[in-house]
C-alpha positions in Angstrom: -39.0 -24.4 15.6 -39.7 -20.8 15.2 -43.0 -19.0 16.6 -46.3 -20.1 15.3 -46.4 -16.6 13.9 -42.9 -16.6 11.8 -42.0 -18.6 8.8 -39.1 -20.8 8.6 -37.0 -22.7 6.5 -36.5 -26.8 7.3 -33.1 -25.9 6.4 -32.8 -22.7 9.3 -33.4 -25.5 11.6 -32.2 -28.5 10.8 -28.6 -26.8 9.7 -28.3 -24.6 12.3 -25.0 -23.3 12.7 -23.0 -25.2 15.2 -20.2 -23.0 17.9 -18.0 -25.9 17.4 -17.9 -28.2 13.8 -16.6 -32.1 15.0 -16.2 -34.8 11.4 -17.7 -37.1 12.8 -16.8 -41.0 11.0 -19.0 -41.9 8.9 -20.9 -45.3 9.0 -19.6 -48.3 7.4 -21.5 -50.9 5.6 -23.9 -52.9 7.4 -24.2 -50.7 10.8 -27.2 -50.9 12.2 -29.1 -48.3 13.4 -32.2 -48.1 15.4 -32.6 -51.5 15.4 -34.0 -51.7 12.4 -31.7 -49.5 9.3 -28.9 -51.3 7.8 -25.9 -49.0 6.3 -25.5 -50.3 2.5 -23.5 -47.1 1.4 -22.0 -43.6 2.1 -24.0 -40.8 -0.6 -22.3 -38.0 0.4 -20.6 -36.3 4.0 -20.4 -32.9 4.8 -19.1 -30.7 7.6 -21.8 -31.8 10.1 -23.2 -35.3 9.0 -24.0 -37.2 6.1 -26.4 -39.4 3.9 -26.5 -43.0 3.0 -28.4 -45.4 1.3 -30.1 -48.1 3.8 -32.3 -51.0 3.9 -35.3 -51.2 6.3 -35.6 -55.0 7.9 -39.2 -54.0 9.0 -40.5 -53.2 5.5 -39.0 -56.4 3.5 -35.6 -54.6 2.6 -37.1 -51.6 1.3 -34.7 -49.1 0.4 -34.6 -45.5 2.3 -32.5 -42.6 2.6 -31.0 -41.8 5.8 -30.1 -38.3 6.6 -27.5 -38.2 10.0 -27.4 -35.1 11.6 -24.3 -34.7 14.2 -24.1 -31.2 15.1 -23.3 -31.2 18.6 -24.8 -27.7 19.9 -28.0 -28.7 22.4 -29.6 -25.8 20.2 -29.7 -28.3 16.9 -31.0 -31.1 19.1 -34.1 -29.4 20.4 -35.1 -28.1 17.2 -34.0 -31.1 15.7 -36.8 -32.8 17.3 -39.1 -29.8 16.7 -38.8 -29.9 12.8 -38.9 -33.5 12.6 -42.2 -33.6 13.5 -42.9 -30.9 10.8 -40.9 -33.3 8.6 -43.0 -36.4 9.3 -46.2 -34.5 9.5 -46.2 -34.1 5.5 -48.6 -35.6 3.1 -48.2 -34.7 -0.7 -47.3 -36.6 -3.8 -44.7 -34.1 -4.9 -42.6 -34.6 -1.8 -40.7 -37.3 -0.2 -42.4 -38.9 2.5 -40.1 -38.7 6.2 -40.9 -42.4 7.7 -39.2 -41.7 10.7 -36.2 -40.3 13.0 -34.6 -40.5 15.9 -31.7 -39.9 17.7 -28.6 -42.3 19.0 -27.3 -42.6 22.4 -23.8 -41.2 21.1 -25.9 -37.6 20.1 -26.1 -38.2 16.5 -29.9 -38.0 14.9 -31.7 -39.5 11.7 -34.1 -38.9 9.5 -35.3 -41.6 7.8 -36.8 -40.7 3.9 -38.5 -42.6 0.9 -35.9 -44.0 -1.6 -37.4 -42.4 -4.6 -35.8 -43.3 -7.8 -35.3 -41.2 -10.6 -33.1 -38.5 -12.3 -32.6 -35.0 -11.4 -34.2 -31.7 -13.8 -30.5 -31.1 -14.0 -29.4 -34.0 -15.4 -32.3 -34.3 -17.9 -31.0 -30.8 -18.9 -27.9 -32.1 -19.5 -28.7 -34.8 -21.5 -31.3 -33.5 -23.4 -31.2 -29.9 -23.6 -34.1 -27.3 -23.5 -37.3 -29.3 -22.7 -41.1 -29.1 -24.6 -43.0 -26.1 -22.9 -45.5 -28.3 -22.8 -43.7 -30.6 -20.7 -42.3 -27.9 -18.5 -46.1 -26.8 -17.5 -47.3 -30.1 -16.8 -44.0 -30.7 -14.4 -44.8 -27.3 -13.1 -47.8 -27.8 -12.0 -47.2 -30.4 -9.5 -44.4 -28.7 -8.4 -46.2 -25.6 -7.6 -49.0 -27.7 -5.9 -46.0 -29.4 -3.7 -44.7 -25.3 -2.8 -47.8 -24.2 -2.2 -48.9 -27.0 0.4 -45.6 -26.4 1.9 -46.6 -22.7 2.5 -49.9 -23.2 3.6 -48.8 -25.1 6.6 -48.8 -22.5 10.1 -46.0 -21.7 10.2 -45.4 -21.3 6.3 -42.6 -24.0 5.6 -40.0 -22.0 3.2 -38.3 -24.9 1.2 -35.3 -22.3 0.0 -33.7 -24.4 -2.5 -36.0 -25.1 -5.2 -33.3 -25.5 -8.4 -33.1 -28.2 -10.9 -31.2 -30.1 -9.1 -34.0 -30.4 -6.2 -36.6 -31.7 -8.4 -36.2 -35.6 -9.4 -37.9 -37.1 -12.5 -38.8 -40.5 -11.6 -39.2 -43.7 -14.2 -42.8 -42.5 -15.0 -42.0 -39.3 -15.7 -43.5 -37.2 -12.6 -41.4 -35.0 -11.0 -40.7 -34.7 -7.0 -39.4 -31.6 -5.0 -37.0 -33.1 -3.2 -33.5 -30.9 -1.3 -36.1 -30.2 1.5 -33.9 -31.9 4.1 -30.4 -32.1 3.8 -29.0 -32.5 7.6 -25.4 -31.9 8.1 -24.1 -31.0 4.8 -23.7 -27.5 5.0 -20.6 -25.8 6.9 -21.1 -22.8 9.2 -22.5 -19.9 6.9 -23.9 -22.2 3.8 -27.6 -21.9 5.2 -30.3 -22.1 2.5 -29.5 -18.6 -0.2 -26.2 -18.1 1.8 -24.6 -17.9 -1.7 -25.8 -14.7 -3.8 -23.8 -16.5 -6.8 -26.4 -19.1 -7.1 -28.6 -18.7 -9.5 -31.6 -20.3 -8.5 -31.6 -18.5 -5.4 -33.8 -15.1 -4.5 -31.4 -12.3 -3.7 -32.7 -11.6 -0.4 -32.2 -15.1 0.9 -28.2 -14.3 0.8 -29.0 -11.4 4.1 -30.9 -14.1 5.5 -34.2 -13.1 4.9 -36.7 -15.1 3.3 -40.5 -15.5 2.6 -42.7 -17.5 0.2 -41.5 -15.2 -2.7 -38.5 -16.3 -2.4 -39.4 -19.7 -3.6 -41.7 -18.4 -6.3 -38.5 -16.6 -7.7 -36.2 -19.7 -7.3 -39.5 -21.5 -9.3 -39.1 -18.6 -11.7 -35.4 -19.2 -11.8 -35.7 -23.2 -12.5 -38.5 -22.7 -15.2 -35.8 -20.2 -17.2 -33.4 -23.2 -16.7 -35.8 -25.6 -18.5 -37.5 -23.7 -20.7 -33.9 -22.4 -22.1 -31.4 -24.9 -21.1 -29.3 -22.4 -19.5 -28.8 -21.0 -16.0 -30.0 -17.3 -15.5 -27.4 -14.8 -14.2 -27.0 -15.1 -10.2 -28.7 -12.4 -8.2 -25.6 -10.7 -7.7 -24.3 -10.5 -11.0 -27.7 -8.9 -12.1 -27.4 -6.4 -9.0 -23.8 -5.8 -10.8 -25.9 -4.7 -14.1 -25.6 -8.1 -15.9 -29.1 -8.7 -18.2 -31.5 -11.1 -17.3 -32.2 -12.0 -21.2 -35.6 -12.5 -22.0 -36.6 -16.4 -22.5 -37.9 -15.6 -26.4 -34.2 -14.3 -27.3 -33.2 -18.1 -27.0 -36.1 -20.2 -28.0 -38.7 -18.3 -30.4 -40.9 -21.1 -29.5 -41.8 -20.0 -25.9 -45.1 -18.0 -25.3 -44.8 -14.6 -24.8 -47.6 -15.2 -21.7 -44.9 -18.0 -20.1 -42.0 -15.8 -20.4 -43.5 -13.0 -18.8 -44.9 -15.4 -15.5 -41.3 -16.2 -15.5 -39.5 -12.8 -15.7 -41.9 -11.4 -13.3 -41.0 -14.6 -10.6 -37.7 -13.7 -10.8 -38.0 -9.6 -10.1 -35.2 -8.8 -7.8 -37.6 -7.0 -5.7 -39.6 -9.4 -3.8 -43.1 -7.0 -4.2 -42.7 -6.9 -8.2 -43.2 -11.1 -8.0 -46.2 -12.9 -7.8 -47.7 -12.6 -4.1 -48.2 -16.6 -4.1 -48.1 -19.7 -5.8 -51.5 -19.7 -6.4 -51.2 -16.5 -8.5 -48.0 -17.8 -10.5 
């Protein structure tokens, strides 16, 4: 984990970038691991670990996502064990609660999440288009309370990924930040804002830099997204002289109040945005 008096991204540490990549197999159906987690399926793999869907025999067959983790530098173990703590250690409704984690004799470590149902902001773009400002406000408002409890921890935790696809709608219609842990998935050099062709993510994050404005412009970035139903030009096409269009050019229909909140999150220069959440 960094210094008490740094700020970090759960990604920085739980991603870390390995000298040596191994594929590891992933687990087949009905592995059990820890004793306890039962393998029902393979989600998705990446370079340096994978996710599957499990049962939990100590909590009646509830389902849970299980995050593996097999980078094999002694670096990613240590803080491996460092930031699950953080992980665990977090109590708010707009997150995902960590149950638990640990790591296997053969090196490879888990964390153990909440299996919360629901759809992605992305795919409700998708389906439905441009959503109700309205709507967008109300959903906004626990997801700024869920970024700015993440911030106020010591250190700041810097989720780095906030993007429609990170947030999950569930069946009663209340959004959850979720993307906070994805162990494994990235190769060497796909940190969190690696990409400066994302569009969600804060230009500054792609040098590896990163503070809480960040977030509030990738907050910025996912309210154009839902407000307008389209994806706002990537950091580096704007730094090549592509318009950010104002909001109001698309949908007549947004405030002019909203649309300025939003255009000033998303200032390429992190000291024209709003200095926190709470002033977003």
């Amino acid at each position: 984990m960094a210094a008490a008096t740094r700020r970090h991204s759960v990604h920085s540490v739980l991603c870390l970038h390995a000298r040596k990549v191994v594929m590891p197999d992933t687990l087949t159906p009905d592995t059990m691991l820890h004793g306890r987690y039962r393998i029902e399926q393979l989600l998705r793999s990446g370079a340096k670990g994978a996710v599957y869907l499990a049962t939990d025999a100590q909590a009646a067959a509830k389902t849970v996502i299980i995050h593996e983790s097999t980078d094999p530098s002694p670096e990613a173990e240590a803080r491996f064990e460092q930031e699950a703590r953080v992980l665990t250690s977090l109590e708010h409704p707009g997150l995902p609660v960590v149950i638990d984690y640990f790591i296997e004799p053969d090196g490879r470590r888990y964390l153990v999440v909440e299996h919360v149902l629901g759809i992605t902001l992305e795919e409700a773009l998708r389906r439905e288009g441009p959503l109700p400002e309205a709507q967008v406000i109300a959903w906004c408002d626990r997801l700024l309370s869920a970024v700015e409890y993440l911030h106020a921890r010591r250190p700041p935790v810097i989720h780095g990924r906030v993007s429609p696809a990170n947030i999950l709608i569930t069946p009663d219609g209340t959004p959850r930040l979720i993307g906070l842990i994805d162990a494994g998935e990235e190769a060497p050099g796909e940190g969190p804002g690696a990409r400066s062709d994302d569009p969600f993510t804060a230009p500054e994050q792609a040098s590896g830099t990163y503070d809480e404005r960040s977030d509030i412009y990738s907050i910025g970035a996912t309210l154009y997204a839902a407000l307008t139903g389209r994806k706002p030009p990537s950091p580096a096409e704007r730094a090549a002289g592509v318009e950010l269009p104002p909001l109001r050019r698309f949908r007549r229909s947004i405030s002019a109040a909203v649309e300025a909140a939003v255009l000033r999150a998303m200032s390429l220069d992190p000291d024209q945005r709003f200095p926190g959440v709470s002033a977003l």
